[in-house]
C-alpha positions in Angstrom: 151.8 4.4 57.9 149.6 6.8 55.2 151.2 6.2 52.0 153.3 9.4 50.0 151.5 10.2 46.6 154.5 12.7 44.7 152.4 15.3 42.5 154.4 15.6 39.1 152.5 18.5 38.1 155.7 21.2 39.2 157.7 19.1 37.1 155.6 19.3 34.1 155.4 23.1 34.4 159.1 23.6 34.4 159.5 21.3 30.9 156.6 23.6 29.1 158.2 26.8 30.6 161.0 26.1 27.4 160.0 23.4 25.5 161.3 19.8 24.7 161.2 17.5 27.2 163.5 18.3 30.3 162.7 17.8 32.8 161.2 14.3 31.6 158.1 13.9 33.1 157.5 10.3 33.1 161.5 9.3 34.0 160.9 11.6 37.5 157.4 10.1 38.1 159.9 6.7 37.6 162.6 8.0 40.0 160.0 9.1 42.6 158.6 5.2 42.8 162.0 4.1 42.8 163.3 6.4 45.9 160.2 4.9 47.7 157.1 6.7 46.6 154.3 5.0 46.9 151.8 6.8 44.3 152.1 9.6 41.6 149.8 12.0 41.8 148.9 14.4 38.8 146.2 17.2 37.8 145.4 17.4 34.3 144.1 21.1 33.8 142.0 22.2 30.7 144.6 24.1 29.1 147.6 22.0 29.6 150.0 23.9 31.6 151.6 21.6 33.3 150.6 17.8 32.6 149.3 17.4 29.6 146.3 14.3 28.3 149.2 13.1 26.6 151.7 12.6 30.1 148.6 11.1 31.5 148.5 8.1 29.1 152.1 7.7 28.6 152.1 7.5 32.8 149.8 4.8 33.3 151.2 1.8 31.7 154.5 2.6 33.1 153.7 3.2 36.9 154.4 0.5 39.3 152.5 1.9 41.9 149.2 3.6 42.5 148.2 6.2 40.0 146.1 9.1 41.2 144.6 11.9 38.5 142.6 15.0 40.4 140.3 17.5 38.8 137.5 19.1 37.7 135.0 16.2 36.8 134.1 18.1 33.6 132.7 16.1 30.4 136.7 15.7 29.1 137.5 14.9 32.0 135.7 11.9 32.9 136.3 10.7 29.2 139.9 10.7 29.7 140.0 9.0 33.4 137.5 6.4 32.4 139.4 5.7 29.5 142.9 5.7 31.4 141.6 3.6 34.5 143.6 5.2 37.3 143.8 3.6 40.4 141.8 6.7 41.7 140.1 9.7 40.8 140.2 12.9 43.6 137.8 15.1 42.5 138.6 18.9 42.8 135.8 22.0 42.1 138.6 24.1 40.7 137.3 26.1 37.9 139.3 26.1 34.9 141.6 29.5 35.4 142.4 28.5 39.3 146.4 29.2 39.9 145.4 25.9 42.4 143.0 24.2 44.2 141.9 26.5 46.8 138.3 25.3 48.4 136.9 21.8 48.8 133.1 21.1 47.4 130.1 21.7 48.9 128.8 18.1 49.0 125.4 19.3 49.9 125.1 21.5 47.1 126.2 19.2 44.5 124.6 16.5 45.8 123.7 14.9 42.9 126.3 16.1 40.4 128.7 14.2 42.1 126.9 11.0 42.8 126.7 10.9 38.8 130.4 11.7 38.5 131.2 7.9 40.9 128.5 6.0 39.6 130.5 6.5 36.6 134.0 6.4 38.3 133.1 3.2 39.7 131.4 1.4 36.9 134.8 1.7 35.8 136.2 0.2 38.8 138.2 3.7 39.9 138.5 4.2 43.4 136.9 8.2 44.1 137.7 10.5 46.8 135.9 14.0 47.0 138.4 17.0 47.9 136.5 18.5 51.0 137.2 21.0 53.9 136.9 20.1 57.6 132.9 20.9 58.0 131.2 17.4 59.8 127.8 18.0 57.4 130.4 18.6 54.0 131.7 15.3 55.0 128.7 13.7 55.6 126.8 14.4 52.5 130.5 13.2 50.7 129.6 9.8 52.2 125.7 9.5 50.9 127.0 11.0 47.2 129.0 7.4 47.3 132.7 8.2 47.5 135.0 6.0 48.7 137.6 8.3 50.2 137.9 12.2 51.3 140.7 14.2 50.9 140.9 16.9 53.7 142.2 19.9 52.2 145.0 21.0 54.4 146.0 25.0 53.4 144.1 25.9 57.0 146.1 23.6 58.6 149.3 24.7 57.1 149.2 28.3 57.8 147.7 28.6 61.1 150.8 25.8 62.2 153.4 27.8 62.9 151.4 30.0 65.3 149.8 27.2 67.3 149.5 23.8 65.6 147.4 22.4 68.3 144.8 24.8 67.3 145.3 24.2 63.6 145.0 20.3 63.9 141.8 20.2 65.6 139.3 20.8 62.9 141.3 17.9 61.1 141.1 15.5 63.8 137.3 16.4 63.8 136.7 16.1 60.6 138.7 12.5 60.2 136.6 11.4 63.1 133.9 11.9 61.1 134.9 10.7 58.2 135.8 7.2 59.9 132.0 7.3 61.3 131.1 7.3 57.7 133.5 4.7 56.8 135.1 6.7 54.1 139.0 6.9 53.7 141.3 9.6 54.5 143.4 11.5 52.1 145.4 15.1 52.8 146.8 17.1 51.0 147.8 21.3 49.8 150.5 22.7 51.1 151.7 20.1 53.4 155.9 19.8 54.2 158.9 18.5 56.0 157.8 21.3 59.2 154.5 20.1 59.6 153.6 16.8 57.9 154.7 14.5 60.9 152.2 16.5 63.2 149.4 16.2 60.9 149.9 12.1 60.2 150.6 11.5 63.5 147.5 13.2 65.0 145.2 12.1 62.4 143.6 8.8 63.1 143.0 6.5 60.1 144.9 8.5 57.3 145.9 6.6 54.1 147.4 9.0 52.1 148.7 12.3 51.5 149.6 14.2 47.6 152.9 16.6 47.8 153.9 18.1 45.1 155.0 21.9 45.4 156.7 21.4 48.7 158.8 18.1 47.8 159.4 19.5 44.4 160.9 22.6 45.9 162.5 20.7 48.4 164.2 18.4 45.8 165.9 21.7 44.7 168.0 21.6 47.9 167.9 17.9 49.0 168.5 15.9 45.5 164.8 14.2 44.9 166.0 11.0 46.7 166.9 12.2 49.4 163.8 14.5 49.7 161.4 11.8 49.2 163.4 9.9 52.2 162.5 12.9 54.4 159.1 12.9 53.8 158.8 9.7 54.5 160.6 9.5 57.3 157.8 12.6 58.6 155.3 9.4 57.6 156.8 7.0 59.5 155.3 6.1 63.0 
């Protein structure tokens, strides 16, 4: 069963949209474990519109279970994750302005920026996992820059499902195939929900873990955030 990472950030952006601190970010992030979530996810951004540095350390002594920050590796941003000790580090190429993360790296390209970015990950023992499309080379050259896990960005997948989800899973499949080859972990992640996340985990061979955030959050509107994080589950459940 791939475990559920919850991505707080939604939260975080509602609190800043008046001020104060409702909804509290670190109380949901405690709710979510406690309603069966097995990670919190979050994504730090340069100018602080939804988590701020300040969420990040007040969330890792308190979290129970595994704690997963994502972005940019920028010069700030490696000082704060190295100084906080996640349990893992999901590095993004979002530039600083991106609405969200909308392309994985080009491993090849970056070759030896990223290698840098988890020799230093790792000398801090922090698990690294490079956010990547579905292209066999991209996920290659992921493996020789040294990460420990991939995280298939899945916005393809998700809009080309309702039309013919056989179609859309393939490259995935692929891709994890590959990935396995390599011996690298599997992460997923953007823009998966409760219509299409049990197709992806279930056709996916050796996923670990998938980050929801927009689509559970919204969800929880509906569905009370218990209940929510139940169904999604449930979608994770073989």
């Amino acid at each position: 069963m791939a475990r559920l990472s919850v991505n707080i950030n939604k939260i975080a952006t509602l609190r800043n949209s008046r001020g104060g601190n409702i909804p509290n970010v670190l109380q949901t992030a405690l709710d979510c474990e406690k309603f069966g979530a097995q990670g919190i996810t979050v994504h730090p951004r340069p100018d602080e519109r939804h988590i701020r540095r300040s969420d990040v350390f007040e969330l890792k002594p308190a979290l129970a279970t595994e704690f997963n920050i994502e972005g940019y590796p920028s010069v700030e941003f490696i000082k704060l994750v190295t100084t906080v000790k996640p349990h893992q580090v999901t590095l993004v190429p979002d530039a600083p302005d991106a609405l969200t993360s909308n392309q994985g790296w080009d491993t090849v390209k970056y070759h030896a920026f990223l290698n840098e970015v988890i020799k230093e990950c790792k000398a801090h023992h922090i698990r690294t996992s490079i956010f990547v499309g579905t292209n066999p080379i991209v996920i290659e050259a992921a493996a020789k820059a040294g990460t420990d896990r991939v995280e298939l960005y899945t916005e393809p997948y998700a809009a080309q499902y309702p039309q013919n989800k056989e179609k859309a899973i393939k490259p995935f499949v692929e891709a994890a195939k590959v990935a396995l080859e390599c011996k690298l972990g599997i992460n997923a992640g953007h823009d998966l929900n409760l219509m299409n996340l049990r197709f992806f985990g279930d056709n996916i061979p050796g996923l670990l873990e998938v980050s929801i955030g927009h689509a559970l959050i919204a969800d929880a509107l509906y569905f009370g955030l218990e209940k929510t994080i139940g169904l999604y589950l449930a979608c994770l459940t073989p």
